[in-house]
Phi, psi and omega in degrees: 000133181292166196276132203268003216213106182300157182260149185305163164299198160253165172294340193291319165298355191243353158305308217279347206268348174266330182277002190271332194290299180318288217272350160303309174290335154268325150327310175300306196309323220240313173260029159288296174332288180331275205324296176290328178293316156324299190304329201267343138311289146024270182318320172299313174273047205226126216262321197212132184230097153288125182290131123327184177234028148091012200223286178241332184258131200283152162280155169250089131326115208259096174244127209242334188236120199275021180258305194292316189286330170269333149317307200255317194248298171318288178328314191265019168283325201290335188278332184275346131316316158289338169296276172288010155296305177323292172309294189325337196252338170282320189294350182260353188259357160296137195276146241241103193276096183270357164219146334290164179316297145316348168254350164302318182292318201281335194286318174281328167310298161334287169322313185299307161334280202315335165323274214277339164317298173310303191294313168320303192308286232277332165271344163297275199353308166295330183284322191290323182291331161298308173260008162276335163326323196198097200298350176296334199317099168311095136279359187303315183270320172327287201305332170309339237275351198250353181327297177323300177320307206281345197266320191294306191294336189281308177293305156343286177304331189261004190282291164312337181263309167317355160266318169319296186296319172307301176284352142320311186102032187272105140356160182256340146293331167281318166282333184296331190296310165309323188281297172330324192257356182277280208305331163279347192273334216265311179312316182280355183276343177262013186074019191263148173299163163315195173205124274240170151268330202274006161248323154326311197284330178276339195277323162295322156010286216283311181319309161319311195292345174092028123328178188235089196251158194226124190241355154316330211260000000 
């Protein structure tokens, strides 16, 4: 008969499960950058646009003029490709979490995401360069073809990591802190300041509340 009353980690586990927590929460911090740095190209090439809410729901875009898409929309693909090439290349170099158990799986969730993240980026990034070559192009279902995926994996992942922390015993406070220092480490690497926790804090918020928070800007 199972024991009915889950067990604490150990401490050597809830170590390794706060640095996995750590370096999970800057993979999400580094692609919310990708993510707004598209959106905020997009938005640019776009004769006409819906914002999206920087989080789940995608923006839409009418982009008509292949001059305004290579001004705009190519720089911020080649950056979001440097972008999950990066992340891909940290995460494969984070040593490999073999207790607990839940952080293997969040680690491994991750891992699947950053797949198809990278593949997504690395086909707009082509499609888009394709039809500024050539504006006839029907391209809409191509560009489309990882969507799903990307979307399906990501919830996964964040599904698995939302265990993780819960079974660490992590405070909602300790987490907002995790978050809060992923999202400046994510900030120092493009040259932006920190942010403040008491603005960290309202721009998640605002996101919770089914706001558009930009963490980027």
């Amino acid at each position: 008969m199972p024991w009915p009353f889950p067990s604490k980690p150990s401490p050597e586990d809830r170590a390794v499960a706060l640095d996995v927590i750590r370096h999970l929460q800057t993979q999400a911090a580094l692609q919310q950058l990708a993510m707004e740095t598209y959106n905020t190209a997009l938005a640019l090439a776009s004769s006409v646009a819906q914002k999206g809410d920087e989080v789940f729901v995608r923006p839409v875009g009418l982009v008509s003029d292949p001059a305004r898409a290579a001004n705009y929309l190519l720089p911020a693909l080649e950056k979001k490709v440097a972008i999950a090439e990066a992340m891909t290349t940290e995460h494969q170099a984070f040593p490999f979490p073999l207790t607990p158990r839940k952080a293997r799986e969040a680690y491994d969730r991750c891992t699947d995401f950053l797949d198809v993240f990278l593949a997504r980026a690395r086909l707009q990034l082509t499609c888009w360069k394709l039809w500024v070559d050539d504006p006839s192009r029907d391209l809409r279902e191509r560009l489309a073809h990882l969507d799903e995926a990307e979307d399906q994996s990501m919830t996964v992942a964040i599904d698995a990591l939302n265990d993780l922390i819960q079974s660490a015993g992590i405070s909602a406070e300790a987490w907002m802190s995790l978050n809060w220092a992923a999202f400046n480490d994510a900030r120092s690497r493009v040259g932006m300041p920190p942010l403040t926790k008491a603005d960290f804090r309202a721009r998640f918020s605002q996101g919770i509340a089914g706001g558009r928070p930009r963490f980027f800007e």
